[in-house]
N, C-alpha and C positions, 0 to 999 in steps of 0.2 A: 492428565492431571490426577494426583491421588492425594486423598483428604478435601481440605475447607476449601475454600477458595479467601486469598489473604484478603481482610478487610481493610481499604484505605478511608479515610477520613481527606478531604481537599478543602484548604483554607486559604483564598487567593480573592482579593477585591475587585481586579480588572475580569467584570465576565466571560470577555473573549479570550483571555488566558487560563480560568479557570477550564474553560473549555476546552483547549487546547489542548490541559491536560487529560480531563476528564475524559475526551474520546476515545485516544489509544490505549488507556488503562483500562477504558471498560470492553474493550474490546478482546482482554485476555483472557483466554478460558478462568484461568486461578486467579485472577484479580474483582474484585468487586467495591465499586465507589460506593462505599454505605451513605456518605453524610457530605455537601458540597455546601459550604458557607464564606460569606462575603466579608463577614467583621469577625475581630480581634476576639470579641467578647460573645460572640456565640459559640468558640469552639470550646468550651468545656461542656455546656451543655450537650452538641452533639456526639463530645467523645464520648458522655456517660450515657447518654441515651442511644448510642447506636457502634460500642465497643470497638471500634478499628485497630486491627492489630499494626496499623502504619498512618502518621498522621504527614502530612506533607502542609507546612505552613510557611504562608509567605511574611517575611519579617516584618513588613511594614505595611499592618494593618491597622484602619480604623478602628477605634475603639478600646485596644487592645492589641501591643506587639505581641508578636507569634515567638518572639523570644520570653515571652512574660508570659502566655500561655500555655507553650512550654513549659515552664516554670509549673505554672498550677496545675500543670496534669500529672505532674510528677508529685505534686503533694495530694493530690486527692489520688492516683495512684501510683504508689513505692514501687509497683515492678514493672512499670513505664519504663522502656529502655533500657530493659535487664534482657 
């Protein structure tokens, strides 16, 4: 591995999926799960609180679809997905 290691963000409501993912991701030298959250409406806080350069959101969350916060991470940051 050379340089960071990519930072993901994991936004998935069923724990045992979140898990699911979260194992073999964390398991990559270059990969690192910064931030693992259950609802809709907590994932801008952890995008801004803990910068992931990859956000993996599951569409149909509580609180807040992951298509809508999507949306807001791209207005609180413009070069989201540049």
């Amino acid at each position: 591995m050379t340089g960071r290691p990519i930072r993901v963000l994991l936004a998935e409501d069923q724990g045992m999926m979140r898990g699911a993912l979260a194992l073999p991701l964390g398991m990559e030298d270059d990969i690192d799960v910064v931030a693992q959250v259950a609802a809709g409406d907590a994932i801008l806080d952890a995008a801004l609180a803990h910068r992931p350069d990859v956000a993996l959101l599951d569409i149909e969350l509580p609180g807040r679809s992951g298509l809508d916060a999507a949306a807001g991470l791209r207005v609180r940051s413009p070069t989201a997905g540049s």
